[in-house]
C-alpha positions, 0 to 999 in steps of 0.5 A: 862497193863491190860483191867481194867486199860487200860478201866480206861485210856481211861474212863479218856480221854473221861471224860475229868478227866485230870487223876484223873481216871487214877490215881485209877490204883494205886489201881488195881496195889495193888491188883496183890500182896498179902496184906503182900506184898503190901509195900514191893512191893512199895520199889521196885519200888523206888529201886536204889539197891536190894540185895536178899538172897532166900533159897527156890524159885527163887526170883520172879524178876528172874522167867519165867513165867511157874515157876511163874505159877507153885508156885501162881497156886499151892497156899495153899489155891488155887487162883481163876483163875483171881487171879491167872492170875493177880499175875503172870501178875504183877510178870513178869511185876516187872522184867522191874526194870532188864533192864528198870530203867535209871539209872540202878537199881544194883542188887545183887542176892545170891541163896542156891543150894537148890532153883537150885534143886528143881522140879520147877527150870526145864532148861528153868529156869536155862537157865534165871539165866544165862541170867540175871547174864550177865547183867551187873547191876546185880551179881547173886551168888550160895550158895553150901550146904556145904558152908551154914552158920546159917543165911542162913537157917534162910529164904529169906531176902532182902535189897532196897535202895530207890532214897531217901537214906532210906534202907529197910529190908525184910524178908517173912515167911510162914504166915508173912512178915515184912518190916522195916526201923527200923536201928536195923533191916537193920543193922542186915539184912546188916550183914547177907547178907554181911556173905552169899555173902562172903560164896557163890560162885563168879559170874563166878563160880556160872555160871559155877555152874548153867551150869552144872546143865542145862546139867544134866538136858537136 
């Protein structure tokens, strides 16, 4: 919890406000994530099961904190610095939905061997993939270059599943962002995400994938 929100906790006790200041963290909470990300954000929290597909940064759910750094305080155009600790603050703090959620939230994640690769992705973080594919709520796959297909160049996609049945589809860009529940949309998200996760390595192959990585790196 942050000091605005913890003031506004307090200011509610002292007030006597029976939560109504309280209620306003709401608010702060939006603020941490980019306005296009807002919606998606609140899926997210209702999620019984997530499946995510990322062709060029590891999904922020699986980042440590020096990757997150390294991506929201090298922005273009630049944060502010307040931003910027708020933004990662609020990344680290969504990664409870890993282990915290009762009953636990099923997680599948598919990474293109791209995102492994690049500078960012140093041991520490390749050392959190294998950590975080151990779980036994989540299944994290590898997809080799040569086993790319067309729809795995097309951009991250996600698919939530909420405590109330609705599915969601997401799909981030550079400068847009969607997040539909339009069947159409989700059903051709579904299918395509089906594709890459038969294409992409198996789980334990996948980690032998990462390790190999790790001792090229260390």
């Amino acid at each position: 919890m942050n000091f605005q929100s913890r003031v506004l906790d307090v200011a509610d006790e002292l007030c006597g406000a029976e939560g109504m200041l309280s209620a306003a963290k709401e608010f702060l909470d939006r603020e941490r994530y980019s306005a296009r990300a807002q919606d998606y954000m609140e899926r997210e929290k209702e999620a019984t099961s997530l499946w995510w597909y990322d062709v060029s940064v590891v999904p922020g759910l699986l980042q440590t904190e020096a990757y997150a750094r390294a991506l929201i305080d090298n922005r273009i155009p630049p944060l502010d610095e307040e931003t910027v600790e708020e933004r990662i603050a609020g990344r680290m703090e969504r990664q409870s939905i890993l282990t915290e959620r009762k009953p636990p939230v099923g997680l599948s994640f598919v990474l293109y061997e791209a995102v492994l690769r690049a500078p960012q992705a140093d041991a520490e973080q390749l050392h959190r993939l294998l950590e975080v594919g151990r779980l036994r709520n989540v299944v994290l796959q590898v997809l080799p270059f040569e086993r790319a297909i067309p729809a795995a160049l097309m951009g991250p996609m996600v698919l939530v599943e909420t405590r109330d049945r609705e599915r969601f589809a997401f799909m981030e860009g550079q400068f847009a962002s969607e997040l539909s529940a339009d069947p159409g949309a989700v059903s051709r998200v579904t299918e395509r995400l089906s594709m890459i996760r038969t294409q992409a390595l198996g789980p334990d192959e996948s980690a032998r994938f990462i390790e190999r990585m790790v001792d090229s790196r260390e």
